[in-house]
N, C-alpha and C positions, 0 to 999 in steps of 0.2 A: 358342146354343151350336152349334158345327159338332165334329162325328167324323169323324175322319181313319182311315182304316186301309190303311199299305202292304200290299205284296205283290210276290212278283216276287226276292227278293235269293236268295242263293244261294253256289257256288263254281265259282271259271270260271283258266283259266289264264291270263299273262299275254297281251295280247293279241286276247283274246276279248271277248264280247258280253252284256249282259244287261239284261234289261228290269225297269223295276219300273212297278208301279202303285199308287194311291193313290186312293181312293174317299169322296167325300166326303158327309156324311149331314146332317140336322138343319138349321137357319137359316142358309144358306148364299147366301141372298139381300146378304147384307152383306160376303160378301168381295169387295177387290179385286184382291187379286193371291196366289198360290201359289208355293212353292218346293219344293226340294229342296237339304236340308242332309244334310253327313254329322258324323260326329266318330270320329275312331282314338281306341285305350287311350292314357291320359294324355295330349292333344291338346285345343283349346276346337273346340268345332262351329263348322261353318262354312258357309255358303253354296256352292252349287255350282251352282246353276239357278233360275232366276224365271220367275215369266209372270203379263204383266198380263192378268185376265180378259177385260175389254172388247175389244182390240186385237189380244187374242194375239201381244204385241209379250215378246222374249224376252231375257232376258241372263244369264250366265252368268261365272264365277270364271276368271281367265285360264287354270288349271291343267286345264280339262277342253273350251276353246275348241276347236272343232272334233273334239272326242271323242263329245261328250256332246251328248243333244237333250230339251227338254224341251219337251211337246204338253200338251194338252187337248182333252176330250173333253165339252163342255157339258151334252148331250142326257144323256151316263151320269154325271154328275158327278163322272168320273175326270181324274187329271189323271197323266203319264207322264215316264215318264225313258229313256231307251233310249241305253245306254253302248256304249261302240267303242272299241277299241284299249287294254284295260283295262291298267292298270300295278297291280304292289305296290304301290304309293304308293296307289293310288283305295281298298285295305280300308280298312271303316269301317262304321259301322250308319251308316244313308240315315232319315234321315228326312224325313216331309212335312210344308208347313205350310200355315196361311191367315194370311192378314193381313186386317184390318178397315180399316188406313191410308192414308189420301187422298193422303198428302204425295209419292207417286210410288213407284215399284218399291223395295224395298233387299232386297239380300242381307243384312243382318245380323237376326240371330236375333231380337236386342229389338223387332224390328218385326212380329213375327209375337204372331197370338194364340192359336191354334189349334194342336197337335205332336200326329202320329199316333206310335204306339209306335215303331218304326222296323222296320227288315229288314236283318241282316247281307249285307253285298257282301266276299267275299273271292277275291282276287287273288292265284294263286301264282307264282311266277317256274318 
């Protein structure tokens, strides 16, 4: 079993910046790769950030390309999101995941086995 617990969301104006973090606890030896997903009210959750552990190789949802960064921090078992140029459109609760799956990176949710509670990120105009 691995425990996720974010941290870091908050309220920021359009434009602005916000960091989250995600801390990962338990048998953690078996993940390969992390995310960050969000989901708005009435909305399906979605991908927004990846990182394969091994490689620290990254990929991300076209909608936050060049906004959004997502790192790892091995040594503390955290793993990061650090947002830029926030838009209305990015609210959402953020959450973080682990995935167990060998067959390569994916942003989709069914590939994850792990979900930390999440962290509200809102965005005002």
């Amino acid at each position: 079993q691995v425990q996720l617990q974010e941290s870091g969301g908050g309220s920021v104006q359009s434009g602005g910046s916000l960091g989250l973090s995600c801390v990962a606890s338990g048998y953690t030896y078996s993940t390969t790769y992390m995310g960050w997903f969000r989901q708005a009210p009435g909305k399906e959750r979605e991908g927004v950030a990846a990182i394969y552990i091994i490689t620290s190789s990254t990929y991300y949802a076209e909608s936050v390309k060049g906004r959004f960064t997502i790192s790892q921090d091995n040594a503390k078992n955290t793993l990061y999101l650090q947002m830029n140029s926030l838009k209305p459109e990015d609210t959402a609760m953020y959450y973080c995941a682990a995935s167990n799956n060998i067959f390569g990176v994916s942003l989709q949710p069914s590939r994850y086995n792990y979900w930390g509670q999440g962290t509200q990120v809102t965005v005002s105009s």
